[in-house]
MDAnalysis code that builds the backbone (N, CA, C; Angstrom):
import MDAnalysis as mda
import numpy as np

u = mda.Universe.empty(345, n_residues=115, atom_resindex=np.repeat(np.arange(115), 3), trajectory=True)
u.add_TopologyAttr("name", ["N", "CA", "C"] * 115)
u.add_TopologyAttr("resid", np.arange(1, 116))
u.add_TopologyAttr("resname", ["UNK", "UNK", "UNK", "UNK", "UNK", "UNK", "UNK", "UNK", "UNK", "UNK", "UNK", "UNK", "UNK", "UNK", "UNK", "UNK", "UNK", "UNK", "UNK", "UNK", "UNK", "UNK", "UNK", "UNK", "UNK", "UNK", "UNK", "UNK", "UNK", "UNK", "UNK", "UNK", "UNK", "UNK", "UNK", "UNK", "UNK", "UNK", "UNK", "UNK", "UNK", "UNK", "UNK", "UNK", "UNK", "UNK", "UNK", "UNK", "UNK", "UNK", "UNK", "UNK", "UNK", "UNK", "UNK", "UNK", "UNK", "UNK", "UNK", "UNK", "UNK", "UNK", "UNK", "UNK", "UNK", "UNK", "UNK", "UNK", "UNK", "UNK", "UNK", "UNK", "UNK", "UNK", "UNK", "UNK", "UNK", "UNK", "UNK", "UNK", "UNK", "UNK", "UNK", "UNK", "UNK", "UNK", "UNK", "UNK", "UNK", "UNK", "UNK", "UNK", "UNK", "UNK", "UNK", "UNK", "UNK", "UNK", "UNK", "UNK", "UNK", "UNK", "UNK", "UNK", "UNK", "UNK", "UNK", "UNK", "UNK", "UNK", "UNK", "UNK", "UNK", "UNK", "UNK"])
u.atoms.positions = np.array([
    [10.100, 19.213, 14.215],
    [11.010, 18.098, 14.261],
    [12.193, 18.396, 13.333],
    [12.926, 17.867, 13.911],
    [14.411, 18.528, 12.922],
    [15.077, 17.653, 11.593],
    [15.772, 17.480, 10.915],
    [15.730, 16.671, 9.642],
    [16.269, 15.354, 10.168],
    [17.110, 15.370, 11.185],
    [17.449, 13.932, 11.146],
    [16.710, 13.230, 12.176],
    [15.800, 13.681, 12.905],
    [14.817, 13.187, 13.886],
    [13.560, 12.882, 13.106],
    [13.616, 13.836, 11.336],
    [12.449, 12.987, 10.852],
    [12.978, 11.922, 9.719],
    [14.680, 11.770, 9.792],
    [14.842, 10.656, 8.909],
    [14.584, 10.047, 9.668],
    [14.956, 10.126, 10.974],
    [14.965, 8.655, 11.910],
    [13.689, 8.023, 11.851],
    [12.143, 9.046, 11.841],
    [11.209, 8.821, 12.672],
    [10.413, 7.783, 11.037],
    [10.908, 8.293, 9.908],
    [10.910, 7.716, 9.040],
    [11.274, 6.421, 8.758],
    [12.702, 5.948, 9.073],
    [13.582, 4.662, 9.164],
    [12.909, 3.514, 10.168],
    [12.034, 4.070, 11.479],
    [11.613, 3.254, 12.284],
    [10.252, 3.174, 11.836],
    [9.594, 4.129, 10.795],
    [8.059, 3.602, 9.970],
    [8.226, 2.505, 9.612],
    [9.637, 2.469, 8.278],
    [9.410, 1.326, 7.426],
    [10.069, 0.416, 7.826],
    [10.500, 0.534, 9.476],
    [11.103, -1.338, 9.733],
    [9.502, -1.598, 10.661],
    [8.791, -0.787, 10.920],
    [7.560, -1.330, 11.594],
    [6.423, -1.628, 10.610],
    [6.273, -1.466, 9.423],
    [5.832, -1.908, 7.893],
    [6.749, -3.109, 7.426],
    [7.935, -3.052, 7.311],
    [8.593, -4.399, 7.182],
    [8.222, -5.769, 8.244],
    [7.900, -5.353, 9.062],
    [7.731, -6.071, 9.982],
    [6.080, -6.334, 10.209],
    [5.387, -5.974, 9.616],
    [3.906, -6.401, 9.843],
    [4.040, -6.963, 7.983],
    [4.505, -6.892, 7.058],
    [4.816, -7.461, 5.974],
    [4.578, -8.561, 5.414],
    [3.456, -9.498, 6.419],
    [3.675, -10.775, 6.072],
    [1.858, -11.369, 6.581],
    [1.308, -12.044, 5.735],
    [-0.016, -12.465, 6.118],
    [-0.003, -13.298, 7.561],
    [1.018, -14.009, 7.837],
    [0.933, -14.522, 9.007],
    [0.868, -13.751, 10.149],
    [1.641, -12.982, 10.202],
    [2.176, -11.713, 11.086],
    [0.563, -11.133, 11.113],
    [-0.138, -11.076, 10.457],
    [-0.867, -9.911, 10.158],
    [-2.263, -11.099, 10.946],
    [-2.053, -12.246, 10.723],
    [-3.114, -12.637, 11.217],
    [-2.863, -12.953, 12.892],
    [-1.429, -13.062, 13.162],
    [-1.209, -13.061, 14.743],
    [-1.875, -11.691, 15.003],
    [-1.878, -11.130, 15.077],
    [-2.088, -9.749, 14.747],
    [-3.573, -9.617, 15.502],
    [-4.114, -10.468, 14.195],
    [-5.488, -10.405, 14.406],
    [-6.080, -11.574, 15.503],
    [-5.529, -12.160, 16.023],
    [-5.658, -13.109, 16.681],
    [-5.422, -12.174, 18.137],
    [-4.368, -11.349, 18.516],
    [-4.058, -10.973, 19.442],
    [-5.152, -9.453, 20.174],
    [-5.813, -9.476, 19.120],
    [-6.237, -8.406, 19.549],
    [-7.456, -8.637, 20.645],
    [-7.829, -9.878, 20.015],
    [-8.794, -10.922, 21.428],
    [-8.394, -10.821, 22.727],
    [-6.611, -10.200, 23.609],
    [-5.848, -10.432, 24.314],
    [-4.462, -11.705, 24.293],
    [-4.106, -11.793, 25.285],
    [-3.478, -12.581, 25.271],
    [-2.881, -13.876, 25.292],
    [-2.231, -14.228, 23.965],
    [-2.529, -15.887, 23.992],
    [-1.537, -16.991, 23.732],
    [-1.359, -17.777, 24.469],
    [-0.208, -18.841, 24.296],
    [0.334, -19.259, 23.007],
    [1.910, -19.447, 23.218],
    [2.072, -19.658, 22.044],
    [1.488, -21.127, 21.520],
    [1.196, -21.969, 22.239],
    [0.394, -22.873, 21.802],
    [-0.905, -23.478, 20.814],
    [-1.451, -21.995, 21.605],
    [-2.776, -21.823, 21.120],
    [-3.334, -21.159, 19.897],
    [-1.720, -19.941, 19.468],
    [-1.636, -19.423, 18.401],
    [-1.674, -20.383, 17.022],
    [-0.157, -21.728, 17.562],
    [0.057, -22.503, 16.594],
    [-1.160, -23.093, 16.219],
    [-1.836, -24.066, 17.260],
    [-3.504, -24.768, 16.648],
    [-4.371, -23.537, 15.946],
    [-4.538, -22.345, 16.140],
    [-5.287, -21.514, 15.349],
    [-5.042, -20.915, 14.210],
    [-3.692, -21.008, 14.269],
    [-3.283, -21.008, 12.502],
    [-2.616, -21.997, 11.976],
    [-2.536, -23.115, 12.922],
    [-2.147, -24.234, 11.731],
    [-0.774, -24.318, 11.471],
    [0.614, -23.679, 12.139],
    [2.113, -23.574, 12.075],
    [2.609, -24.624, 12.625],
    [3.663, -24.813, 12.104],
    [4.626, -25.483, 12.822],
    [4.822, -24.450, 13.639],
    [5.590, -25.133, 15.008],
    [6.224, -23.845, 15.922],
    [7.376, -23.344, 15.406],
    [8.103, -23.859, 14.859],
    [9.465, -23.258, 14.623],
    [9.344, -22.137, 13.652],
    [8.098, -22.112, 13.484],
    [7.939, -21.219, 11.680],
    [6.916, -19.873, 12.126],
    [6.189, -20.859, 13.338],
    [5.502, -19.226, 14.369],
    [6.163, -18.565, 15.183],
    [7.517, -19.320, 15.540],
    [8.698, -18.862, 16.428],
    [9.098, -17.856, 15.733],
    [9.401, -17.931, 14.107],
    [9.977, -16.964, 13.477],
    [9.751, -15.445, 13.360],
    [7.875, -15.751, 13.452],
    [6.899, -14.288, 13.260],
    [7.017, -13.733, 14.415],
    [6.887, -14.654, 15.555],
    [6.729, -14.005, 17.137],
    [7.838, -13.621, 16.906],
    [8.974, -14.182, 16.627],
    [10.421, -12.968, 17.108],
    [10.440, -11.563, 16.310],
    [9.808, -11.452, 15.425],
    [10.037, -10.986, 14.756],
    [8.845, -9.592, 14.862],
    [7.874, -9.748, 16.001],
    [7.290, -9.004, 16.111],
    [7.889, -8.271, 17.575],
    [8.037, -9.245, 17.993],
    [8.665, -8.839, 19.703],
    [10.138, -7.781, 19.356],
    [11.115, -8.180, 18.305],
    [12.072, -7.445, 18.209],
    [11.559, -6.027, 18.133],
    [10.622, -6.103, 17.286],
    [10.539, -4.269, 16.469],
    [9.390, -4.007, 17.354],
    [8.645, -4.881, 19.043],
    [8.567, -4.124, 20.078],
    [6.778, -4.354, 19.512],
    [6.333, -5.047, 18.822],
    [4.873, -4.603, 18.790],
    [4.409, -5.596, 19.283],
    [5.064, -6.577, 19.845],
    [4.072, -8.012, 20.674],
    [5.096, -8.071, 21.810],
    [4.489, -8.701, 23.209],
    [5.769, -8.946, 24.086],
    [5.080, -9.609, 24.647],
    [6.277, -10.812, 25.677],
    [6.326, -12.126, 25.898],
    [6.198, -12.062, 27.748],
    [5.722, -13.311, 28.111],
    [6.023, -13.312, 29.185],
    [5.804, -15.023, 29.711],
    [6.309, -15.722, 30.746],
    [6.722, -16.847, 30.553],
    [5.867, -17.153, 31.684],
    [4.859, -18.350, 31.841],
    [4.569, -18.689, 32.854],
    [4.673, -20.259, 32.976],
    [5.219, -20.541, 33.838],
    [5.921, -22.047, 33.737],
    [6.052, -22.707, 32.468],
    [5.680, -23.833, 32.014],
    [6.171, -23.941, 30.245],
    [5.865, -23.524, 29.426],
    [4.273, -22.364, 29.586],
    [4.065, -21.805, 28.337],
    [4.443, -19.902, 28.682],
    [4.687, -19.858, 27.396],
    [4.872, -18.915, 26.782],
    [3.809, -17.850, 26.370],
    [3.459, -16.949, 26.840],
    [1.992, -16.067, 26.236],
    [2.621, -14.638, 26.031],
    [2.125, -14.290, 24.722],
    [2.191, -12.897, 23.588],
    [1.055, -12.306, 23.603],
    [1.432, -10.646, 23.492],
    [0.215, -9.918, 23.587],
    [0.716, -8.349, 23.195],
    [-0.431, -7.736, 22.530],
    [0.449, -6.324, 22.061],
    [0.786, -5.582, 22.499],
    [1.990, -5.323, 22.415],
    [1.965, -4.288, 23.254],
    [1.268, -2.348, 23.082],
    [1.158, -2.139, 22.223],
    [0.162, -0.777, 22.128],
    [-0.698, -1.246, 21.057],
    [-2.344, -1.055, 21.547],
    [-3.134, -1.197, 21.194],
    [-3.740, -0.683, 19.570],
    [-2.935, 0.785, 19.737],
    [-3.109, 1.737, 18.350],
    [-2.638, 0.976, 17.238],
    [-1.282, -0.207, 17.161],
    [-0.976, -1.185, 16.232],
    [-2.463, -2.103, 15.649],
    [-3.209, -2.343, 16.816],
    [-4.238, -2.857, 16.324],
    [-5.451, -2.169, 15.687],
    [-5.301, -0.426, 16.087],
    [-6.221, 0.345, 15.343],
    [-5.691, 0.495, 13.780],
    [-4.554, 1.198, 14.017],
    [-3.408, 0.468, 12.480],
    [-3.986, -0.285, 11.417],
    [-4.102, -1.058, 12.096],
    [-3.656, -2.068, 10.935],
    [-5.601, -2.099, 10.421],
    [-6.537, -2.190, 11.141],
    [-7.823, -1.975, 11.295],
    [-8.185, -0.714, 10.270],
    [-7.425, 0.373, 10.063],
    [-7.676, 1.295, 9.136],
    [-7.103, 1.066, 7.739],
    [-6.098, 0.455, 8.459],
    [-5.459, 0.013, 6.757],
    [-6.303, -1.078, 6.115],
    [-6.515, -2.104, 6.733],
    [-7.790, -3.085, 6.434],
    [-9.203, -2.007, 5.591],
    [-9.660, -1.178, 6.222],
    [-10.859, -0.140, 5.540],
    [-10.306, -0.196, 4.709],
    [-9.394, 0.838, 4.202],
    [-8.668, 1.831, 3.327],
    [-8.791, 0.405, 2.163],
    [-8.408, -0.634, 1.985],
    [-8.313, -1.885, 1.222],
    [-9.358, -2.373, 0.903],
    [-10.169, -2.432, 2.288],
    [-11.857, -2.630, 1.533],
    [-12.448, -1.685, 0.785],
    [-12.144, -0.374, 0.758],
    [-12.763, 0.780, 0.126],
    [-12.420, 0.587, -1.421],
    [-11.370, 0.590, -1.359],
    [-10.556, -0.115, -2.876],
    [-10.897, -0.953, -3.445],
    [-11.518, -2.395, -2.841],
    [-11.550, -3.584, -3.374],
    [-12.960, -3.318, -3.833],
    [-14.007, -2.083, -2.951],
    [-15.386, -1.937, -3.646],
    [-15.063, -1.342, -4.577],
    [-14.286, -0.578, -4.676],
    [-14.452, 0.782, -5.815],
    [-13.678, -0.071, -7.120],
    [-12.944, -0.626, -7.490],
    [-12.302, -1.849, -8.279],
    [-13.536, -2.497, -8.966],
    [-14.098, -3.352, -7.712],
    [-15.009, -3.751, -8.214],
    [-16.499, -2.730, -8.906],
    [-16.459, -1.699, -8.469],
    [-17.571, -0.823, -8.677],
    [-16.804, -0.343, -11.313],
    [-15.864, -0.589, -10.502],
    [-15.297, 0.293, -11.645],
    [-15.271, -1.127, -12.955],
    [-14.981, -2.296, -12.430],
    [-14.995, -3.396, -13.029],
    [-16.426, -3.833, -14.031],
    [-17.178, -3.598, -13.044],
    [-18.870, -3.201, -13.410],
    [-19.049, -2.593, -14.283],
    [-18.741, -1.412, -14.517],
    [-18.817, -0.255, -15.066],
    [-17.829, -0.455, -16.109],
    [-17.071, -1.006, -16.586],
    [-16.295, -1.499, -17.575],
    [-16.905, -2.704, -19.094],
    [-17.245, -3.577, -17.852],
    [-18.490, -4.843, -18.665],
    [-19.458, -3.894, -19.170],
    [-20.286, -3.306, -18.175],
    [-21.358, -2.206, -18.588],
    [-21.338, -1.889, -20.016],
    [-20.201, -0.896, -19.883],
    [-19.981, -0.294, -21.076],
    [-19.606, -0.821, -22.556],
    [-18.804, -2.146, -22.665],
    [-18.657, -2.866, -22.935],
    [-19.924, -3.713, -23.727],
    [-20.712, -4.007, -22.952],
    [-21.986, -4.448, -23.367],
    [-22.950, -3.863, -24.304],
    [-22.709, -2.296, -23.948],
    [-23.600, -1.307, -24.518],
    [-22.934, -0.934, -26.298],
])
């Protein structure tokens, strides 16, 4: 790959990290991976106003990782490549691995501490 095909490929990492950036986002996310689901149904399952889930959905659809399709008044979102949902699923591990070993090390701190 050549240098400015890997700045680019770089520049479109961290607007697709900017863009999953946000716990809401992250739980549409997780909501979507069930398939596809109205925007209706999103709002009652997390509890949004629409105008404020309007914000995340656009905001996922722009940078291309959720897409829309209209069937008479509702509205239904769904991912579009699946590997976003393996993604984010490894990064989830990678965080649990941490949060044991933290805690493993936290242990082991009192431990010593004690002794």
């Amino acid at each position: 790959m050549d240098k400015n095909m890997e700045e680019k490929m770089f520049e479109l990492h961290a607007e697709v990290c900017k863009s999953m950036a946000s716990p809401t986002r992250l739980k549409v996310m997780n909501l979507l991976r069930e398939g596809e689901r109205s925007v209706e149904e999103l709002r009652k399952r997390l509890g949004l106003p629409k105008a404020n889930l309007s914000q995340h959905l656009g905001i996922l659809r722009q940078r291309g990782i959720i897409s829309s399709r209209r069937s008479g008044l509702n509205i239904y979102y769904k991912v579009t490549n699946l590997k976003m949902i393996k993604a984010c699923d490894l990064l989830r591990e990678v965080l649990l691995e941490q949060i044991q070993e933290d805690g493993k090390l936290v242990k082991g701190m009192i431990v010593s501490k004690v002794l």
